[in-house]
C-alpha atoms as one frame of an Amber mdcrd trajectory, in Angstrom:
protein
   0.000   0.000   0.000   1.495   3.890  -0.971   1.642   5.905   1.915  -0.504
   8.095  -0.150  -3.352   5.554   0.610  -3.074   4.811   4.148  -4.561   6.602
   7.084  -0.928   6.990   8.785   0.469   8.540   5.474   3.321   5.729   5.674
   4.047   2.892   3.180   3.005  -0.743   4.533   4.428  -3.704   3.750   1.718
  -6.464   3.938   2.557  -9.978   3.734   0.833 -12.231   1.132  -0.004 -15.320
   2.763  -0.253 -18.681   1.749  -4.223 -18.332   1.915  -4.272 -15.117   0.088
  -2.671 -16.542  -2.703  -5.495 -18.773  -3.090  -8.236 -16.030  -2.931  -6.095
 -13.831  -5.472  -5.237 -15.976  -7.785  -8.877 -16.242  -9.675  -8.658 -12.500
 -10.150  -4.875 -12.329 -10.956  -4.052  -9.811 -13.644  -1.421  -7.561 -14.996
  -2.616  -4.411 -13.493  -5.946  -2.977 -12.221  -7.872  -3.531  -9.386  -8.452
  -6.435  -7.452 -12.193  -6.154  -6.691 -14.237  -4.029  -9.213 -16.223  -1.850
  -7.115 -14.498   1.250  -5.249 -16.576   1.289  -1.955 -15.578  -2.267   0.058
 -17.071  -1.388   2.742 -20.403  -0.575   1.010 -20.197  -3.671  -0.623 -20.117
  -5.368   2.811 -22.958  -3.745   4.603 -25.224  -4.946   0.887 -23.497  -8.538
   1.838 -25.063  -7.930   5.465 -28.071  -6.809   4.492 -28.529  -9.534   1.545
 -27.477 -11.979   4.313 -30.075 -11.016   7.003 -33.080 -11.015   4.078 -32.228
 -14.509   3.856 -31.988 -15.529   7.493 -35.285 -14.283   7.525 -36.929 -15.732
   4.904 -35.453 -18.836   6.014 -37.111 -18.291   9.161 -40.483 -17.829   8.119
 -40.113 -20.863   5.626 -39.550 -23.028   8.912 -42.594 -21.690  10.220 -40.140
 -19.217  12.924 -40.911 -15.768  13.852 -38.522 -14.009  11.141 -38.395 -10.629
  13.380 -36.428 -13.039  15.685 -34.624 -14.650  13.584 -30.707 -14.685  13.913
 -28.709 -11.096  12.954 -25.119 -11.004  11.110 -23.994  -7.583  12.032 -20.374
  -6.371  10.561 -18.094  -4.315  12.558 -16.202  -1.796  10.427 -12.653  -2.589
   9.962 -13.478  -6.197  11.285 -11.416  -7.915   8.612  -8.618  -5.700   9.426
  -9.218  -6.255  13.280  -9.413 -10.156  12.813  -6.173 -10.270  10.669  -4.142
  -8.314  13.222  -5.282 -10.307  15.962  -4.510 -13.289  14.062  -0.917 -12.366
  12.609  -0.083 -11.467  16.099  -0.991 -14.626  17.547   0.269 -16.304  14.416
   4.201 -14.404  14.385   4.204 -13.486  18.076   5.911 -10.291  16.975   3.824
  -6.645  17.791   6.827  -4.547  16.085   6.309  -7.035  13.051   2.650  -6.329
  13.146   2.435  -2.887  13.523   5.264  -2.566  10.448   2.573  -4.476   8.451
  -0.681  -2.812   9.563   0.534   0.736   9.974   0.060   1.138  14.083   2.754
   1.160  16.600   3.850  -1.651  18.763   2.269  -0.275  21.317  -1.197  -0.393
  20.217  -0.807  -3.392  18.375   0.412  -4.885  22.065  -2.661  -2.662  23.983
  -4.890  -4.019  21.917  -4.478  -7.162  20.191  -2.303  -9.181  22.072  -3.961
 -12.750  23.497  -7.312 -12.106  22.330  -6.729 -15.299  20.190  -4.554 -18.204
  20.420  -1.748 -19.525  17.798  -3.840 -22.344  16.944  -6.990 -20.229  15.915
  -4.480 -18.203  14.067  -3.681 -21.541  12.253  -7.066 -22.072  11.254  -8.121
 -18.768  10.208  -4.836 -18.353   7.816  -5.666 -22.131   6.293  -9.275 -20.553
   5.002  -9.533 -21.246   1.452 -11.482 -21.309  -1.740 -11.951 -25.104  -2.926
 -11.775 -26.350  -6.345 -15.812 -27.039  -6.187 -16.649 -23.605  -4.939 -16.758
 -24.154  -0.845 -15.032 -22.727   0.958 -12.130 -24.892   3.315 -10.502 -24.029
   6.848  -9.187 -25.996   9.558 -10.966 -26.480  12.413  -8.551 -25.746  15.754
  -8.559 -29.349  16.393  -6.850 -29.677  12.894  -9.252 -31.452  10.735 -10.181
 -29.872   7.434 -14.206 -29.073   7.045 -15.752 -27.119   3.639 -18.688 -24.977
   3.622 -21.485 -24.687   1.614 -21.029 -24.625  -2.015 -21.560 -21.250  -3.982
 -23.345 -22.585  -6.579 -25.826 -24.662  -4.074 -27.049 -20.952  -3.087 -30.227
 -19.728  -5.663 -29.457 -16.739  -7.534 -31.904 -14.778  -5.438 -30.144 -15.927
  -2.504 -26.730 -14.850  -3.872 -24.696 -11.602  -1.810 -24.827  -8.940  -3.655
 -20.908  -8.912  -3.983 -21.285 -11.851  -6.566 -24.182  -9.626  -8.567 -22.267
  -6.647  -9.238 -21.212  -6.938 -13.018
């Protein structure tokens, strides 16, 4: 990332893990952007909102109240939360961390350190896109599960993320 780009007006070197690879790959090309949309975070809260229409309706189907039915709610920044409290757990380094997500050791030690454990760092960094279209992580106890399949989900159903286009 420039420094022109980031919020601390420094340049950050971020680390391309194994995982990321995999999610990359699929949109690899010689230059552009990575996602085609320029608001992410936009995009998210339609993903949230796409998400809870469907817990819903999949409440009422089963004959549940869907007014109570369960609530995904997104955090802003919560990817960039999660993968600093990960990395941290994962490299056991806050001066490493903070190089790569633009804070200072100190807050990356005030406010990330042992809120999750190496091996929960192992899983989330093992999350994956499978060849079929699921999606495959680790559990902590180290055996491999896969979610539901992308192309099990009706169009109707389908995030708006995967609509744009």
């Amino acid at each position: 990332m420039t420094a022109r780009n980031a919020k601390t007006a420094s340049r950050r070197l971020v680390p391309i893990t194994d995982n990321l690879v995999k999610w990359l790959t699929p949109c690899a090309q010689k230059a552009g952007r990575v996602v085609p949309f320029d608001n992410v975070n936009k995009q998210i809260a339609w993903l949230v909102r796409d998400t809870n229409r469907a817990l819903k309706a999949e409440a009422k189907v089963a004959g549940r109240d869907p007014e109570k039915a369960a609530k995904l709610e997104w955090k802003k920044n919560a990817l960039r939360h999660s993968f600093i409290s990960y990395r941290l757990a994962e490299v056991q380094s806050a001066a490493q961390v903070a190089l790569e997500a633009g804070n200072s050791p100190r807050m990356i030690f005030q406010h990330y350190r042992e809120l999750v454990r190496p091996k929960d760092a192992e899983s989330w960094f093992s999350i994956t896109p499978g060849e079929d279209g699921r999606i495959v992580y680790v559990l902590p106890d180290g055996h491999a599960k896969q979610g539901e399949s992308a192309a099990a989900v009706e169009d109707s159903e389908r995030p708006a993320v995967e609509r744009i286009g």
